[in-house]
FIDOGU-333791 format. One record per residue (C-alpha): residue number from 1; residue in three letters; chain; x, y, z. Coordinates in Angstrom, 1 decimal. Layout:
<recs>
NUM/ala/A/X/Y/Z
...
</recs>
This chain:
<recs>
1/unk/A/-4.7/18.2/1.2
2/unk/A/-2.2/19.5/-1.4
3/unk/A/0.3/21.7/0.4
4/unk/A/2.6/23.4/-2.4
5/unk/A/5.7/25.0/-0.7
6/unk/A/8.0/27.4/-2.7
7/unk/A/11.3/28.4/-1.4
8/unk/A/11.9/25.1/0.6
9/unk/A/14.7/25.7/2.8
10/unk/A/15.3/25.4/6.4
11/unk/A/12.0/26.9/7.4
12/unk/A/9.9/25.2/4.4
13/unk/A/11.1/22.0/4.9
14/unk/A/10.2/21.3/8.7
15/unk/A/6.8/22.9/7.4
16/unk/A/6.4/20.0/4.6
17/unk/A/7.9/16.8/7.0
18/unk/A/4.9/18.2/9.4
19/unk/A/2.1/18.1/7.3
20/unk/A/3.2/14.7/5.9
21/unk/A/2.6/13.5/9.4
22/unk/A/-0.6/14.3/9.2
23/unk/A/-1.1/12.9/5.4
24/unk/A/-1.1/15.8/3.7
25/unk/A/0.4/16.0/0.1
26/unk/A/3.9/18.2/-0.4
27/unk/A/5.2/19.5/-3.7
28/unk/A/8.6/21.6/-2.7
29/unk/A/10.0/24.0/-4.6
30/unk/A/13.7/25.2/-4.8
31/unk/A/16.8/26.3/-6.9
32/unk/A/18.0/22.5/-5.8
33/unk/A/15.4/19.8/-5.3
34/unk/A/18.6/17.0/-4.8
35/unk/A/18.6/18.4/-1.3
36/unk/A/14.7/18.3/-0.4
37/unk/A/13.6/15.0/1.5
38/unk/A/12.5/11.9/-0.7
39/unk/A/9.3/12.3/0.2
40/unk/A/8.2/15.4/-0.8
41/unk/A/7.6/15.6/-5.0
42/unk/A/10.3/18.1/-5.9
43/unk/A/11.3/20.7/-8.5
44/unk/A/14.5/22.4/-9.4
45/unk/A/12.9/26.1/-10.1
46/unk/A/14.4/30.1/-9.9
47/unk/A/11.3/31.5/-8.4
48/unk/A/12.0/34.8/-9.9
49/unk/A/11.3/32.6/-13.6
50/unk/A/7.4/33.3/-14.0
51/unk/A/7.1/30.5/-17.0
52/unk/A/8.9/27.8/-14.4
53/unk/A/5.9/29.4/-12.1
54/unk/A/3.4/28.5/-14.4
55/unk/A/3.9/24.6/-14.7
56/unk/A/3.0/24.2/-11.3
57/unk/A/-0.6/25.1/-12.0
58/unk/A/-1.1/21.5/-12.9
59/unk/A/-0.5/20.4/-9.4
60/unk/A/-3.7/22.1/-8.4
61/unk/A/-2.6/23.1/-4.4
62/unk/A/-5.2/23.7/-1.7
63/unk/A/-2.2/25.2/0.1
64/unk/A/0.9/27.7/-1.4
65/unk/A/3.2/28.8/1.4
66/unk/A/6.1/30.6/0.3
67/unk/A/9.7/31.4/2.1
68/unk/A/11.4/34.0/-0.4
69/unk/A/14.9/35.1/0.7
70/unk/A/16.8/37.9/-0.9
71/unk/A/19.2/37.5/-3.6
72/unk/A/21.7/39.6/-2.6
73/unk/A/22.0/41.9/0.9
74/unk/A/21.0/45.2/-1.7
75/unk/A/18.3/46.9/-2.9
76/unk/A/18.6/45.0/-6.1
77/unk/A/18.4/41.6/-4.3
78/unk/A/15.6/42.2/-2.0
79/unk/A/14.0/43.7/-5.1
80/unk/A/14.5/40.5/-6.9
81/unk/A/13.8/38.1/-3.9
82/unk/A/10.5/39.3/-2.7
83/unk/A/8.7/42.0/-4.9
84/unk/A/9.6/40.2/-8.4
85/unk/A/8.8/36.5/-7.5
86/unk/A/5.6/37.7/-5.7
87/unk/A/5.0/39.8/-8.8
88/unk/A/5.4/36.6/-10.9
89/unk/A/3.2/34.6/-8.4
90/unk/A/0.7/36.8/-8.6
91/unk/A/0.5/36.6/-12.4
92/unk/A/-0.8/32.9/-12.4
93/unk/A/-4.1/31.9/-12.7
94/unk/A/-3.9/29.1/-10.5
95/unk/A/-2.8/31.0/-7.6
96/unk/A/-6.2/32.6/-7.0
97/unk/A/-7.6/29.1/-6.8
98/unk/A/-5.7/28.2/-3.7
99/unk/A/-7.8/28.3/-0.4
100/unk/A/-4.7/30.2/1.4
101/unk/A/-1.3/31.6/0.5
102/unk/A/1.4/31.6/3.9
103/unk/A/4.0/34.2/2.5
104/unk/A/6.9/34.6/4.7
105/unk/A/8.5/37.7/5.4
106/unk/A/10.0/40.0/8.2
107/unk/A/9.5/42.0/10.8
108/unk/A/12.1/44.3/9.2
109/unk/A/9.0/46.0/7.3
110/unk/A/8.7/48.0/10.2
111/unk/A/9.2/51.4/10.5
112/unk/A/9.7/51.9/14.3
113/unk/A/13.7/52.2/15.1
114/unk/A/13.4/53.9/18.3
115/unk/A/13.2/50.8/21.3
116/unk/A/8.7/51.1/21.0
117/unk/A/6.0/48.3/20.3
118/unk/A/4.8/47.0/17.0
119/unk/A/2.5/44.6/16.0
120/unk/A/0.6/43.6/13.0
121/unk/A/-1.3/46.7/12.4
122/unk/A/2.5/49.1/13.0
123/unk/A/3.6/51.5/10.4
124/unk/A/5.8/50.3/8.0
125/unk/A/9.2/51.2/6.4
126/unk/A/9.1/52.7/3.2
127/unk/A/11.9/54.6/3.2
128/unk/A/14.7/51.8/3.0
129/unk/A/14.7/50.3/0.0
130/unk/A/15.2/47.0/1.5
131/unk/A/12.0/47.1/3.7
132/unk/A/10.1/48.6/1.2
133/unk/A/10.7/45.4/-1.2
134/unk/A/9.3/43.6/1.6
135/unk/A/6.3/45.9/1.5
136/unk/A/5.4/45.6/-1.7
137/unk/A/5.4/41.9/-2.4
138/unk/A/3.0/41.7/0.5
139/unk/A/0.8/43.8/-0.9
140/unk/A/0.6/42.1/-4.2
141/unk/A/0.4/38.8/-2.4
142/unk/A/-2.6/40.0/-1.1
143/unk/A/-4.3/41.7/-4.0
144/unk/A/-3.5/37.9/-5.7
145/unk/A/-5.3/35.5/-3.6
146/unk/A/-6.5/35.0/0.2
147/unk/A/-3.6/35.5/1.9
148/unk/A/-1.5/35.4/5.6
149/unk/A/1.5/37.4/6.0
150/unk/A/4.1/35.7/8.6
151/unk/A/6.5/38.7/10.0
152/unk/A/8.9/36.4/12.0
153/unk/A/11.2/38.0/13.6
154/unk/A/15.0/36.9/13.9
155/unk/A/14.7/33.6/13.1
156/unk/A/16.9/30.9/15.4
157/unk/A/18.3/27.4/16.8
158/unk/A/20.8/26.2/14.1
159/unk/A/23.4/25.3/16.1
160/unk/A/26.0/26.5/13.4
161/unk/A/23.7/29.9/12.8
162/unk/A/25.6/33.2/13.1
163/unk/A/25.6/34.4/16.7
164/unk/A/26.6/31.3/17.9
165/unk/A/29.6/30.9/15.7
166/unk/A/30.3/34.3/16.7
167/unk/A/30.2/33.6/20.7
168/unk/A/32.6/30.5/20.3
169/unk/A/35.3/32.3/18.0
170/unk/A/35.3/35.0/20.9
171/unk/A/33.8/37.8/19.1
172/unk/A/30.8/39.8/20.7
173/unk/A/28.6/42.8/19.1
174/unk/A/28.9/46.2/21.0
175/unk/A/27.0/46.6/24.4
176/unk/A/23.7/48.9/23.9
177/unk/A/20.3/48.2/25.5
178/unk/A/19.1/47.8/21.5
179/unk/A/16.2/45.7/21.9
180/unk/A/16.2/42.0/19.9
181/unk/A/13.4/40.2/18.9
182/unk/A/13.6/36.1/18.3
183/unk/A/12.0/33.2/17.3
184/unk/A/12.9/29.6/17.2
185/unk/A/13.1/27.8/13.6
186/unk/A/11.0/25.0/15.0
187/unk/A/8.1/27.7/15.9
188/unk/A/8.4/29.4/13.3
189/unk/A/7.6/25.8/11.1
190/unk/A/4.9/25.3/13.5
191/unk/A/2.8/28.4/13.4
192/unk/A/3.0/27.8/9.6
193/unk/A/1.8/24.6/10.3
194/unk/A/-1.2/26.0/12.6
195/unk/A/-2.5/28.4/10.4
196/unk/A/-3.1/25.7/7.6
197/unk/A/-4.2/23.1/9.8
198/unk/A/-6.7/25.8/11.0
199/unk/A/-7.9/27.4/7.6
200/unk/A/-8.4/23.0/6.3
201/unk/A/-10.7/23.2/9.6
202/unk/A/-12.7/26.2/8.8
203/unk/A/-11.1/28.4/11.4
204/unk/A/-10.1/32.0/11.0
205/unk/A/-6.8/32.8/10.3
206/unk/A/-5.5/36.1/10.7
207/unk/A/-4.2/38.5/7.5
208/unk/A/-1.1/39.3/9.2
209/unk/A/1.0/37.5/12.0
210/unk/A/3.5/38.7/14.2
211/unk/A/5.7/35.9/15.2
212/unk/A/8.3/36.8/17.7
213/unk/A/9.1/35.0/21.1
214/unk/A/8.0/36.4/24.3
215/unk/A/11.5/38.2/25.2
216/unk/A/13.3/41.4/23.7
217/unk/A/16.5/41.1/25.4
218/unk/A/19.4/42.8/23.6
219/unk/A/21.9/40.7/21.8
220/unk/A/25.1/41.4/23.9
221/unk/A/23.3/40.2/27.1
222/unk/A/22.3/37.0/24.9
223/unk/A/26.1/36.7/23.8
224/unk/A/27.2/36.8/27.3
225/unk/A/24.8/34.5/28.3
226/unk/A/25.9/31.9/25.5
227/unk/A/29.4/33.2/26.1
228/unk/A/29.2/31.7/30.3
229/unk/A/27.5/28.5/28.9
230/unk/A/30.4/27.7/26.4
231/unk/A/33.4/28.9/29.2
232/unk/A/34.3/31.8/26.5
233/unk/A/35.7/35.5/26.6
234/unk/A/34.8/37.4/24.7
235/unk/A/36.2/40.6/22.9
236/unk/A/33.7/43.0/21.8
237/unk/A/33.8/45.6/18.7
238/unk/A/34.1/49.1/20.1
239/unk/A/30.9/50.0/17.5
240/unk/A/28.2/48.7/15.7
241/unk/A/28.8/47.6/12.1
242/unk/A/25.7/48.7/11.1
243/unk/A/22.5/49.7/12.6
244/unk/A/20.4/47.3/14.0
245/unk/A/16.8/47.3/14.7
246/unk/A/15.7/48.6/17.8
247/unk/A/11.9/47.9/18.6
248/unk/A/9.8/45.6/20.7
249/unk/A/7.6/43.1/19.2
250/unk/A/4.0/41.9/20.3
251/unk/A/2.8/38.7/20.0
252/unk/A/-0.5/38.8/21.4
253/unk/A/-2.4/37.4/18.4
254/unk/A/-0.3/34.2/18.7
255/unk/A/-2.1/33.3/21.7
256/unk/A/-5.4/34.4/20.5
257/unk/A/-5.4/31.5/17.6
258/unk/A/-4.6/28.7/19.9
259/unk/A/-0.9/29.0/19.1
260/unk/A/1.8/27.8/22.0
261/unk/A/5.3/28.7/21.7
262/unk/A/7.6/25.8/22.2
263/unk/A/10.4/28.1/23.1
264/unk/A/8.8/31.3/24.9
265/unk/A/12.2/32.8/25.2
266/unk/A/15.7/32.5/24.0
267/unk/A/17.2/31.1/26.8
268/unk/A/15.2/27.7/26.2
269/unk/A/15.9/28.0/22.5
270/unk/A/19.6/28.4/22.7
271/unk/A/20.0/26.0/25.8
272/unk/A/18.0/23.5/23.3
273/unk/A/20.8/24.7/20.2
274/unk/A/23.5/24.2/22.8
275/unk/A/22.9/21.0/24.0
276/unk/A/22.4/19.9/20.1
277/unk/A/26.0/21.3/19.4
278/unk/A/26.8/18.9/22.0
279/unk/A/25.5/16.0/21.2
280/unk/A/26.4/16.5/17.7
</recs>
């Protein structure tokens, strides 16, 4: 199999070093190949370029899975990170010739602010422009070829990643039972990983996932809990700096395609992060 990953980052790149165990083919994508592995074949691309898109047609993937991130933190950026490169995706020929597309993108596409449950059949957010970016390069993902949509939720476990830079300078978020949702980089890579590995074996694989860990703690109780662990006080801001979600994500379908969570919660995702901070 011929596993063509666009986007390859963090996420994308513990996707391809899996499938190689298992002798698939990996053709990466990003704007700077120098830093993919030497084994995958790799290309220096701007995804939001349609005419770099269309070269790749000649690789002829079974597999596209793509991790778009935003350009910038605005409207414009999300506008050019996610609807514009799957608007230029969707233009090529080839892409409809793939048995699956995995497009990554967030559970910030929901609308649901107010501490309730989502899962993959939730209203979504059109009203920020951000979300609605989101919305509508899934949509035209869909409308291009046979398609899952991953909705991970806070993505985690780089030991150097935000919150725990945060905790070990001393600085906490606000306390406010605002409810987080998580998941570990490493499941994350692997659900990726089951769904293709499912699909090459004839198995269903759903049109939307929600993948989120089986805990919604808020973040302050998760920065005093990292905050004991690493023998650190910590002075929290008095308020938010800006809103944060607040909504409870459900995970069922996980389970119902075979799919084990390495990390069910955050505590045995950070305590794995922490120890690697040690070590390291």
């Amino acid at each position: 199999m011929q596993a063509l990953i666009l986007g390859c980052g963090d996420i994308g790149t513990r996707v391809g070093l899996s499938l190689l165990e298992s002798r698939w083919r990996v053709a990466a994508v990003r704007r700077n190949p120098e830093l993919l592995p030497e084994r995958f074949d790799g290309y220096g691309m701007d995804l939001t370029d349609p005419r770099g898109l269309a070269d790749l047609g000649s690789l002829e993937p079974d597999y596209v899975v793509v991790t778009p991130t935003p350009q910038s933190y605005d409207p414009e950026g999300y506008e050019a990170g996610f609807a514009q490169v799957a608007t230029g995706l969707a233009s090529q020929q080839w892409l409809s010739r793939c048995r699956r597309v995995i497009w990554i993108s967030s559970t910030r596409v929901y609308s649901e602010s107010g501490g309730g449950w989502v899962d993959e059949h939730s209203p979504l957010n059109l009203d920020e422009p951000q979300a609605a970016a989101m919305v509508a390069a899934e949509a035209t993902i869909r409308r291009a070829a046979t398609a899952t949509i991953i909705r991970p939720a806070g993505v985690y476990g780089d030991p150097e990643g935000m919150l725990m830079r945060r905790v070990r300078a001393g600085e906490g978020g606000p306390r406010g039972m605002l409810y987080g949702n998580r998941i570990h980089r490493d499941d994350l890579a692997r659900l990726v990983v089951h769904c293709l590995r499912r699909d090459d074996l004839g198995e269903p694989v759903p049109p939307t996932l929600l993948g989120s860990d089986d805990d919604n703690m808020p973040t302050h109780e998760v920065e005093d809990w990292l905050a004991a662990q690493l023998n650190v006080t910590l002075a929290r801001q008095s308020a938010p700096g800006r809103a944060r979600a607040n909504r409870r994500c459900r995970s069922a379908l996980l389970k119902e395609i075979g799919f084990t969570l390495s990390y069910p919660t955050w505590r045995e995702g950070y305590g794995a992060a922490l120890a690697q901070h040690i070590r390291d």
